[in-house]
C-alpha positions in Angstrom: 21.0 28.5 -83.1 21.3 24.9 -82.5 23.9 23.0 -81.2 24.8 20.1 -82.1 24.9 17.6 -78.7 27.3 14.5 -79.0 26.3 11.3 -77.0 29.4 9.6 -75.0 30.7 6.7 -75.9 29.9 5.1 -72.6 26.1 5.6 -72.9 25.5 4.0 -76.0 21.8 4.3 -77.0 20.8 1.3 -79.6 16.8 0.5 -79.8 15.6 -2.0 -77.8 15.0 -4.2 -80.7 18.9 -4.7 -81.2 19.8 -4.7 -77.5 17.3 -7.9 -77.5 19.0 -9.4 -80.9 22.1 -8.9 -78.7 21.0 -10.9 -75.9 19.7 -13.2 -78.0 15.9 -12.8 -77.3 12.8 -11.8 -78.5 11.5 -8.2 -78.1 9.0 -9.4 -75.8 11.1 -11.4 -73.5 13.8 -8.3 -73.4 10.5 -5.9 -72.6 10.1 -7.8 -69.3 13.5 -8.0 -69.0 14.9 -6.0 -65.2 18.2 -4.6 -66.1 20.8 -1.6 -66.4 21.6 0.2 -69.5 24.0 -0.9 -72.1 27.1 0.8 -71.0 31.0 0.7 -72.2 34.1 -0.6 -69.9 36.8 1.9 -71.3 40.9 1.8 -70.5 42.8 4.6 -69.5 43.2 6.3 -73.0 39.1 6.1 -73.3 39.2 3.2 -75.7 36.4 0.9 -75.4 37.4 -2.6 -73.9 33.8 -4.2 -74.0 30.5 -3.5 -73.7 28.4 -4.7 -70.8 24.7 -4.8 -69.4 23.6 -5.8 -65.7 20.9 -8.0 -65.4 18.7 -8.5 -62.3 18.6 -11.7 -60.4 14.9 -11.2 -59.7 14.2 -11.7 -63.4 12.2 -15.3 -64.2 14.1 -17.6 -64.4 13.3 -19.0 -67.7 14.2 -15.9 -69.4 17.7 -15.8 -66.9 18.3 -19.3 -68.4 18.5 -17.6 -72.3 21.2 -15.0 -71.5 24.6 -15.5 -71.2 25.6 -14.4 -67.7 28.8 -14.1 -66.5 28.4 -14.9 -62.0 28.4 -11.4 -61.8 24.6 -11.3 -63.6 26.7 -9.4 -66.4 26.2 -9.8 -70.1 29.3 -8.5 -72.2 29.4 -7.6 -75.7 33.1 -7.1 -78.2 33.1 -3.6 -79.4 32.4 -4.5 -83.1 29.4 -6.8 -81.5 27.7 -3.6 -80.6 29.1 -1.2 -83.4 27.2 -3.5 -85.9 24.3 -3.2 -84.6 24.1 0.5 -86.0 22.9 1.2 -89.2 
């Protein structure tokens, strides 16, 4: 009997194609790309506030120069950013 195995909210599995289109790069460039996983900042209720992913500073810094990073070498995503990104 199989059971069926939910994924939580916080670890949000999208294919590295859309986590790329996210960041606004090409596949290749999000390939070489040093980072976390896409992960959810939640409140106290478990609603998701945002979305973020940590990006290493050791990353070239051309490709650095394309993302959007906060001074914390953070990218954040708005809930409904992410959520459209399923199919």
């Amino acid at each position: 009997m199989e059971r069926e195995m939910s994924i939580p909210e916080y670890r949000v599995r999208l294919p590295d194609i859309e986590i790329a289109r996210l960041l606004g790069i090409s596949i290749t460039d999000y390939v070489n790309l040093s980072h976390r996983p896409l992960e959810a900042f939640t409140d106290t209720q478990g609603n998701v506030i945002e979305f973020y992913i940590h990006v290493s500073s050791n990353n070239d810094p051309r490709l650095l120069s394309k993302l959007n990073l906060d001074k914390s070498n953070f990218v954040r995503f708005k809930p409904e950013e992410v959520y459209s990104r399923y199919v």
